[in-house]
KEKE-3310 file (N, C-alpha, C; in steps of 0.2 Angstrom, whole numbers, plus 5000, padded with zeros to 4 digits):
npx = (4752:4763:4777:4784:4795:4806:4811:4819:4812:4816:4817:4825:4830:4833:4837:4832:4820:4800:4791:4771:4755:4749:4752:4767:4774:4781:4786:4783:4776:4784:4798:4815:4823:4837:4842:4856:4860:4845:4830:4814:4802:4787:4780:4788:4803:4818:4834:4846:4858:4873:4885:4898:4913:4916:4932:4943:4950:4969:4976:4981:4992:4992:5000:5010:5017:5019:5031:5038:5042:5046:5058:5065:5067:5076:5084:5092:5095:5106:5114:5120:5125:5136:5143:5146:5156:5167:5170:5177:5185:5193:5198:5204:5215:5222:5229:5238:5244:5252:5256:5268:5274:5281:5288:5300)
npy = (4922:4933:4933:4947:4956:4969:4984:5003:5019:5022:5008:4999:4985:4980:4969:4962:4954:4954:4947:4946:4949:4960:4970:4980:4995:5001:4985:4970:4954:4943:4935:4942:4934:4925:4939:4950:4967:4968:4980:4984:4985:4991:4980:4967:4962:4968:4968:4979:4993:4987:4991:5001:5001:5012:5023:5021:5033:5033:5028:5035:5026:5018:5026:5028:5015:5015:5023:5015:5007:5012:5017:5007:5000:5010:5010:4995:4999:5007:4999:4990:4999:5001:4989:4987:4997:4994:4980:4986:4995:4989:4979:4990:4992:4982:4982:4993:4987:4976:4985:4992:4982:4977:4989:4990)
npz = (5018:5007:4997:4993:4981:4984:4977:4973:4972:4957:4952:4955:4958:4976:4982:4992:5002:5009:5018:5017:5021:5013:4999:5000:4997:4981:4979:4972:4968:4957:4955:4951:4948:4940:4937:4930:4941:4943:4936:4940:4927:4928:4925:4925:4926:4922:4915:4921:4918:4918:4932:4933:4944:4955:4956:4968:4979:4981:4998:5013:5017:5006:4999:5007:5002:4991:4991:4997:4991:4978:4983:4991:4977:4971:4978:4976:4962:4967:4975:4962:4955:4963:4965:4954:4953:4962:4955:4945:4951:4956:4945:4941:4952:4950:4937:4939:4947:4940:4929:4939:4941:4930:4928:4937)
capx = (4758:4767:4782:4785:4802:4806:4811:4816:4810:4820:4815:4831:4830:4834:4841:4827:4811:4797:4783:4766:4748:4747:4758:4771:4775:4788:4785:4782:4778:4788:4804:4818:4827:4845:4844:4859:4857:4836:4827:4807:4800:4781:4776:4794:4811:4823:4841:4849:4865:4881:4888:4907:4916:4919:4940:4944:4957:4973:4976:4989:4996:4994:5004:5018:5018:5022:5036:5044:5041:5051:5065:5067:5070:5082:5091:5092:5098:5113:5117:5120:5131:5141:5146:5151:5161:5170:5172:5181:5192:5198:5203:5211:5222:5227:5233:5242:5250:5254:5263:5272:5279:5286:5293:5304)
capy = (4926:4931:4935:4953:4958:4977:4991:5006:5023:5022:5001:4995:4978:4981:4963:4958:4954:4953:4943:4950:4948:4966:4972:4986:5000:4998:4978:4966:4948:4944:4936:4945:4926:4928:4945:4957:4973:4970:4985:4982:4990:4991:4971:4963:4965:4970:4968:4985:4994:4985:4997:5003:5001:5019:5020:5024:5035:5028:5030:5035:5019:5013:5031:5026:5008:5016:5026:5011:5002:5017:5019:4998:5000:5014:5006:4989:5001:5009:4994:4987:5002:5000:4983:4987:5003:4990:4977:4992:4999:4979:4978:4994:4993:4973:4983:4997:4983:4972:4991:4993:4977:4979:4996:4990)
capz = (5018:5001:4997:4990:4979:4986:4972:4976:4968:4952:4950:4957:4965:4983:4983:4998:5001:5015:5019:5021:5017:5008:4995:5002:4992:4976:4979:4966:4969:4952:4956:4948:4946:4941:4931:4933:4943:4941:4938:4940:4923:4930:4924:4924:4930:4916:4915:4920:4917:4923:4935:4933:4950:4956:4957:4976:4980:4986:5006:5014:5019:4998:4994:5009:5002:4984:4992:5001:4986:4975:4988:4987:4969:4970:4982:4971:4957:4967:4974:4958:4952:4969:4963:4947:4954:4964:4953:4941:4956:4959:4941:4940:4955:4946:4931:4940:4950:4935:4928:4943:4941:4925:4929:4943)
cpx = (4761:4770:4784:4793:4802:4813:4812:4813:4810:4820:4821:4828:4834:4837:4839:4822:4808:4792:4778:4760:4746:4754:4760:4774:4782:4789:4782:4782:4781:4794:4808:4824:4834:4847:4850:4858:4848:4833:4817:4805:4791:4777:4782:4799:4815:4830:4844:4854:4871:4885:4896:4907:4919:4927:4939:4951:4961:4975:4980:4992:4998:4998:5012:5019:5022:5028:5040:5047:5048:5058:5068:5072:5077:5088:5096:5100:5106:5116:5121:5127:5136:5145:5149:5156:5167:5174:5179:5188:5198:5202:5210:5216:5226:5232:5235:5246:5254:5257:5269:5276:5286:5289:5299:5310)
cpy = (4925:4934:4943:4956:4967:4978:4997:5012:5021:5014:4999:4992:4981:4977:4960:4960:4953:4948:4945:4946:4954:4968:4977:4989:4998:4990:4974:4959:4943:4941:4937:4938:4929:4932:4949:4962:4972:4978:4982:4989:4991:4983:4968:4965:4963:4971:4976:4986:4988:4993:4995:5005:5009:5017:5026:5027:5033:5032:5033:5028:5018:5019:5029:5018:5011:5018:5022:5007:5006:5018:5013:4999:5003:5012:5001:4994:5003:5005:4989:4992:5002:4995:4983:4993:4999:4985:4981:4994:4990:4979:4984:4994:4985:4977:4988:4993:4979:4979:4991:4988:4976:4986:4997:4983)
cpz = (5011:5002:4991:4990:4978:4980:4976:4972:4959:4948:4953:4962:4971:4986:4991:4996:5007:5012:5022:5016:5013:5007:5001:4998:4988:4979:4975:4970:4963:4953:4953:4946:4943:4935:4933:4933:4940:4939:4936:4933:4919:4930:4924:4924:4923:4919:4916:4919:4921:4926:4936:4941:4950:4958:4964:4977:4984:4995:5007:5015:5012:4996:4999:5006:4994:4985:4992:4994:4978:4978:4985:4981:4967:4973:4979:4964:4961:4969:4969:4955:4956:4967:4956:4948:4956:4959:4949:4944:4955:4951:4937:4944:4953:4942:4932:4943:4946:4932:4930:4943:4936:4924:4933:4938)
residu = (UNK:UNK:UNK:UNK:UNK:UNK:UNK:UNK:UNK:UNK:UNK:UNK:UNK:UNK:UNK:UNK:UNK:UNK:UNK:UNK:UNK:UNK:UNK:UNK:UNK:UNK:UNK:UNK:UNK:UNK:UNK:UNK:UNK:UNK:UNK:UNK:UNK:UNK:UNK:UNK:UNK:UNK:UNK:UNK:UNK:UNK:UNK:UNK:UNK:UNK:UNK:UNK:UNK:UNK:UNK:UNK:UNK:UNK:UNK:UNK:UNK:UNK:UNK:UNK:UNK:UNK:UNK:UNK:UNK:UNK:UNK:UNK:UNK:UNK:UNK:UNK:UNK:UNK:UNK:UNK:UNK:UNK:UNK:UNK:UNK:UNK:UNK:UNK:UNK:UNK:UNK:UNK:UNK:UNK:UNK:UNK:UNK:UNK:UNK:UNK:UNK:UNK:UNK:UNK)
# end
């Protein structure tokens, strides 16, 4: 029995192997040992391209998570002006009540 490192059309390591006594088609007994992305290039496995991560489009769940995540925010924001609208109101009825004192 040997060990046969399956390629497919195009040379791409296939990242298995069998065990047989007759080669199987696009199989090399060659091990591709720790090449990235192998590709077999008829006598010995070459370093192929690095592959870019295809970008996956966001789901729905990752577009309601953006919303909540937006709202959140906006929230924070008015909250924030509530508390200074307040503070504001607090010190202006101090200083019409401080007027009205000295007007009596």
């Amino acid at each position: 029995m040997k060990k046969w490192y399956l390629f497919n059309n195009d040379g791409e390591y296939l990242f298995n192997f069998t065990m047989s006594d007759e080669k199987p088609v696009n199989s090399t007994d060659v091990d591709p040992g720790d090449k990235v992305n192998p590709r077999w290039a008829g006598s010995d496995w070459i370093e192929g391209a690095v592959l870019e991560p295809t970008p996956i489009a966001p789901t729905e769940v990752d577009k309601l998570k953006l919303m909540v995540g937006n709202l959140v925010s906006e929230n924070a924001k008015k909250d924030q002006s509530i508390k200074q609208l307040q503070a504001t109101t607090g010190s202006l009825v101090a200083q019409i009540a401080e007027l009205n004192k000295g007007g009596k």
